[in-house]
C-alpha positions as CSV (number, residue, x, y, z in Angstrom):
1,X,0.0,0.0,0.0
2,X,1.2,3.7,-0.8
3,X,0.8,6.8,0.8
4,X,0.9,10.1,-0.6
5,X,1.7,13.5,0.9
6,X,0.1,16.2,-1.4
7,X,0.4,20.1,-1.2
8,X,-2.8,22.0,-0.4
9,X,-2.5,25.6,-1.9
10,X,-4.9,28.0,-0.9
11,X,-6.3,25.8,2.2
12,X,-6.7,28.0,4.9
13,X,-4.0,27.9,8.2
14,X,-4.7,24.8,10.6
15,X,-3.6,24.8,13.6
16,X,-1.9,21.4,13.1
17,X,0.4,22.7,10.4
18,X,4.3,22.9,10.3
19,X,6.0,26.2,9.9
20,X,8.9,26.8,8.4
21,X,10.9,30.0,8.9
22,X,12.8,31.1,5.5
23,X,15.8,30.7,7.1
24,X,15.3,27.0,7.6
25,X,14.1,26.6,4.2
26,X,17.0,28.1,2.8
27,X,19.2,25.8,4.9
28,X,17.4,22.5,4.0
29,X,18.0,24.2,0.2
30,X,21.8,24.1,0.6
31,X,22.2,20.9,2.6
32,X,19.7,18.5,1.1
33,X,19.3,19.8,-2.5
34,X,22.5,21.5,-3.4
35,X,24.6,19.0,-1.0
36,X,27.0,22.4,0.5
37,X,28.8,21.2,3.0
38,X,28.0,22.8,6.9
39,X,31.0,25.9,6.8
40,X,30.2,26.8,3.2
41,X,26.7,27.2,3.7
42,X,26.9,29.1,7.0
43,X,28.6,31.5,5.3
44,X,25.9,31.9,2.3
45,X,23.5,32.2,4.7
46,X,25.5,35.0,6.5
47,X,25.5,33.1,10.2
48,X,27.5,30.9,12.4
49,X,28.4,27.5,11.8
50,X,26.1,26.8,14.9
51,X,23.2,28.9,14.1
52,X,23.3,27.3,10.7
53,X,23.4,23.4,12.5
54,X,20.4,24.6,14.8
55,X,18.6,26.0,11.8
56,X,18.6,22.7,9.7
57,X,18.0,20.9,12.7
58,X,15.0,22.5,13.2
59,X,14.1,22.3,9.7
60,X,14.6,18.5,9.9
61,X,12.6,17.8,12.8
62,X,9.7,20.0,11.3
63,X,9.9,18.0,8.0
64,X,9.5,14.4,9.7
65,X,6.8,15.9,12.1
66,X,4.8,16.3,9.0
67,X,5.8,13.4,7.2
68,X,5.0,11.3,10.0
69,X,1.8,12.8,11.3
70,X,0.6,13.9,7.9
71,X,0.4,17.3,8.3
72,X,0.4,20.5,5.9
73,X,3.9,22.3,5.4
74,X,3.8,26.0,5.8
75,X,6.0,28.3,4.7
76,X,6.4,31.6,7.1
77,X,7.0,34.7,4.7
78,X,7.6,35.4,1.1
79,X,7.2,32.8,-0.8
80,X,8.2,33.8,-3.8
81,X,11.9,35.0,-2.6
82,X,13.3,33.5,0.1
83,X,15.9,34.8,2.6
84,X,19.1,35.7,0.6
85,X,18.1,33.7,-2.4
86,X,17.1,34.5,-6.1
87,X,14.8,32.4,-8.3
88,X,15.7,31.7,-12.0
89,X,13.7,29.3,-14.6
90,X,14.3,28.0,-17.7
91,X,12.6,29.2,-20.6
92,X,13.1,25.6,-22.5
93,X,12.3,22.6,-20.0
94,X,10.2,25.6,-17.6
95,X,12.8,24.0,-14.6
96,X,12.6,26.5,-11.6
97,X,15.7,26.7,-9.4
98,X,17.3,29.0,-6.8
99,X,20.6,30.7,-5.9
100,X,22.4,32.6,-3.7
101,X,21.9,36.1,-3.9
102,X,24.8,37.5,-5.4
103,X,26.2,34.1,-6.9
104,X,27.2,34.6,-10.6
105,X,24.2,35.0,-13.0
106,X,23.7,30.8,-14.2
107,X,24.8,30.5,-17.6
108,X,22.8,27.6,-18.2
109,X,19.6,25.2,-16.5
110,X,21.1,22.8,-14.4
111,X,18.5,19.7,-16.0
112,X,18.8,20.5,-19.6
113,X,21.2,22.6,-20.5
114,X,19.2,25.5,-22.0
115,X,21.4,28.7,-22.1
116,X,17.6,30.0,-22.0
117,X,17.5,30.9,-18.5
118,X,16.0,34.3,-16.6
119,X,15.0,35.7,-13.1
120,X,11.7,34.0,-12.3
């Protein structure tokens, strides 16, 4: 038997959900997607190395509380640019990734190659 865990935009807060601060969204972003190793990431984030562990930490727990209790995932803030990143997409395979702010402009989209890529 499978489960699934789907997104539900637009459903209005409960009081069951998970928050997730930008901050820890950006640090489960560097560790778990972009695999950046703990010092380089604290330091893209602009905080300590041990600000940055208790960050994804917290972001980790958070995560498997809603996994395992099947709750919503809510992201506290902007949620179109989060903390100290920028948001690019690519005009060929529509692929939607994000930087560091101030990382050099990507030259091409990480899954296809597509020199087609601008600020989303």
């Amino acid at each position: 038997m499978s489960s699934y865990l789907k997104a539900n935009a637009g459903v209005a807060d409960n009081p069951g959900d998970v928050e997730l601060t930008n901050e820890e969204l950006e640090a489960l972003l560097l560790s778990d997607l972009q695999c950046v190793f703990p010092g380089p990431a604290a330091e893209k984030m602009r905080v300590s190395s041990e600000t940055y562990d208790q960050t994804l930490g917290s972001a980790h727990r958070k995560v498997a509380e809603a996994i395992w209790k099947g709750r919503a995932v809510k992201i506290n803030g902007d949620s179109h640019r989060f903390a100290g990143l920028e948001t690019y997409r690519c005009g060929y395979c529509g692929r939607i990734w994000r930087l560091p702010r101030g990382a050099d402009y990507p030259g091409e989209c990480p899954r296809c190659g597509s020199g087609y890529v601008c600020r989303h």
